[in-house]
N, C-alpha and C positions, 0 to 999 in steps of 0.2 A: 486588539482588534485591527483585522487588513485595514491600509489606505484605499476608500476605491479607487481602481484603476479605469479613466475614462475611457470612449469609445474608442479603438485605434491606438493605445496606450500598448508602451513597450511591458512584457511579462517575460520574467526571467523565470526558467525551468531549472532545476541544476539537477544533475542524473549523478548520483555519488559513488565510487571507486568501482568502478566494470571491469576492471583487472579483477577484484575481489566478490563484488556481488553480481556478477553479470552474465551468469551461465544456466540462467533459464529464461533468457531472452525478454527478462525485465525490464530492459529499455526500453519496449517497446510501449511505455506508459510514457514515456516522456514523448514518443511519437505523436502519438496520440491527442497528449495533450495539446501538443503546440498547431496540431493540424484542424483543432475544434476552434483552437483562437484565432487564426489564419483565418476559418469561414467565416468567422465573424466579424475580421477585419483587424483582429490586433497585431502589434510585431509580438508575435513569439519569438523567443531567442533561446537556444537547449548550449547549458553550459556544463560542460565536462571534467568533472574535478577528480585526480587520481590521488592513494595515497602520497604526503609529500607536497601535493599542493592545497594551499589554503582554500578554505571552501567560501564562497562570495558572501559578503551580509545583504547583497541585492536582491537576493531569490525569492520569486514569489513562492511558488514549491520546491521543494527537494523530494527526490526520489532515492528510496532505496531499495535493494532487488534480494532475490537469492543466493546463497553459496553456502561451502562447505565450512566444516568445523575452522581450518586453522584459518580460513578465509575473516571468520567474522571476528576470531580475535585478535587477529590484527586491524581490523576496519573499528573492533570498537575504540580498540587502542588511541588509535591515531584520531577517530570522531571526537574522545574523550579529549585528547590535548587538543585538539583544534578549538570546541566550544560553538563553531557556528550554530551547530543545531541547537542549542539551549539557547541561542540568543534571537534565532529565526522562531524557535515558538512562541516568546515575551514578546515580538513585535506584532505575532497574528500571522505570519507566514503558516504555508502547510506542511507538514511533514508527512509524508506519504509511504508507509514502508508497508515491503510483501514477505513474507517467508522467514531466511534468516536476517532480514532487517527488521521486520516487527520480534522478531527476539530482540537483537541489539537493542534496541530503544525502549524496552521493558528493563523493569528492575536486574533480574537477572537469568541465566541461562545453562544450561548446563553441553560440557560437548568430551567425544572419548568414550574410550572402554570403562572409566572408573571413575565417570560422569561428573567432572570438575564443575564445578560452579565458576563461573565470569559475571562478575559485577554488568549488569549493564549499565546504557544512560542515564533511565530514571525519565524520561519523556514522557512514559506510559505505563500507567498502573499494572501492570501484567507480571510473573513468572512465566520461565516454561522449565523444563524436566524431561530427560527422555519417557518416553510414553512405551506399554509395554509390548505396542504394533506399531509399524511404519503405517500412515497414512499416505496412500497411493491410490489416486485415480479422479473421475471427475468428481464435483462438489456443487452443490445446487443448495442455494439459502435463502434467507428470505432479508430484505434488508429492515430493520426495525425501524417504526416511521413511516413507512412508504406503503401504498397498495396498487394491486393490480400487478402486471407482468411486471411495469417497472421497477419494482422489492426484488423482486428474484435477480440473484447475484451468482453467474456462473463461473468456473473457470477448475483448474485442475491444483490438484493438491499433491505435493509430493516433501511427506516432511515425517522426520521421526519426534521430532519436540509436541509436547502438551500443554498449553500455554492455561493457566488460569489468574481471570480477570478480578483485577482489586478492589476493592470499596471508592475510586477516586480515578475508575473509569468503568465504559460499558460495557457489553458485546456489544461489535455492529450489527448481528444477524444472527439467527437462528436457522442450525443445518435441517433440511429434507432431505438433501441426500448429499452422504460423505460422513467425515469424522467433524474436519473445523479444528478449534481449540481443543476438545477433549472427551469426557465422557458427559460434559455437563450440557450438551445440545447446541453449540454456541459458538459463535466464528467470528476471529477481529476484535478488536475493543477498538474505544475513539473514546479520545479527551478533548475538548475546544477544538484545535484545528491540525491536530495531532491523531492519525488512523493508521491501526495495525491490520494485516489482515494477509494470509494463508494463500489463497489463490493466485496461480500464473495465467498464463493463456495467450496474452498478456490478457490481467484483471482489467484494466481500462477500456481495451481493444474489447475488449469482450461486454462489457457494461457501461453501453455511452451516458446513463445515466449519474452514475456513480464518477463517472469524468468531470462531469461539469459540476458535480456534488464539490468534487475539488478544485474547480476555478472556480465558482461562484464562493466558497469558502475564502481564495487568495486573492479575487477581486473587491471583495467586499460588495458585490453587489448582483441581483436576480440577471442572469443568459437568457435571450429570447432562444426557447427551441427551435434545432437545425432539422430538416426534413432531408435524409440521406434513405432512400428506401431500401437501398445492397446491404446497409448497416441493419439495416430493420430485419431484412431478407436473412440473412447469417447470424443474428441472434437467434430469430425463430427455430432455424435448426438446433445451436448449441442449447438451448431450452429443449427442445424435442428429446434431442439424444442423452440429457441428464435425467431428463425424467422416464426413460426407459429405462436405465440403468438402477432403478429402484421396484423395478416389477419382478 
């Protein structure tokens, strides 16, 4: 379980290897995040750990992003000898991974022409498997738990893996439009404070709901909501233009 973090309270981001996961602009969740605790008045502070450097045991979140095959076997590699991430989710920190980092953090993975299996962390009840289509294009779901616009979880999918979720985690969401995880309807899994999940855009930049889903998780404690209308204004559309894309 997080410590709560008081009002004005320093919150540590950590954004993990961007040499290796950071070429679909998946930073911009750690953006994000730190500019929602700013309006609220926290010190957000975004710490950048490459492989080679040890990764903080201060983090409230970690973030992990997309990349390619030999990108993530080298990132589990080195995640794997590092250890922080297993010791960040034992204390209630979050783990926050998109793409080929919600691979990583699943059991395991497959990458290649002759689709080698990679042990992953074991964070998160999940496999994935090459899948027999690439999944490419926008992605529109529903978040499970939630109603109203607020559920709806947009952002863009670009992945050839088929992740299926374990007995000892969930989906986060249910696809309306896109693939998601697989042929099973279903997008993301989440364990305690530990979330997988498919979409870029940036996912956060795109779902201020689901942001604060993840400080209110690393704080330990309920966000008063922020009234940002341009935020409000540019969701409406990326909802508009998903749900067109299903007609």
């Amino acid at each position: 379980m997080a410590a709560t973090v008081p009002d004005g309270g320093r919150v540590e981001i950590v954004l993990i290897y961007q040499s290796l996961l950071g070429i679909y602009g998946d930073r911009g969740n750690a953006a994000v995040l730190a500019k929602r605790l700013a309006w609220r008045g926290f010190d957000a502070v975004v710490t950048t750990v490459e492989p080679g450097d040890r990764l903080p045991d201060s983090g409230h979140v970690y973030l992990l992003g997309g990349g390619e095959d030999a990108a993530q076997i080298t990132a589990v590699r080195e995640l794997r000898a590092d250890g922080a991430l297993h010791r960040a989710r034992d204390r209630g920190a979050v783990v926050f991974a998109v793409c080929a980092g919600y691979q990583i953090i699943g059991n395991s993975f497959t990458v290649g022409d002759r689709d080698e299996v990679i042990e992953g962390l074991g964070l998160l009840d999940v496999t994935t498997t090459r899948g027999p289509v690439r999944a490419v294009g926008e992605i529109l779901t529903r978040w499970r738990g939630r109603g109203g616009d607020e559920a709806m979880i947009t952002g863009f999918e670009n992945h050839g893996g088929y992740t299926v979720v374990g007995p000892d985690a969930e989906p986060l969401a249910d696809v309306e439009v896109g693939v998601g995880n697989c042929a099973d309807g279903t997008e993301g899994a989440v364990h305690g404070t530990v979330l997988g999940t498919y979409p870029h855009g940036p996912v956060l930049v795109r779902n201020p709901a689901l942001a604060d889903h993840v400080l209110e998780l690393a704080l330990g404690r309920e966000l008063a909501p922020l009234s940002r209308p341009e935020i409000a204004e540019l969701r409406r559309q990326r909802l508009t233009a998903a749900r067109r894309t299903s007609r």
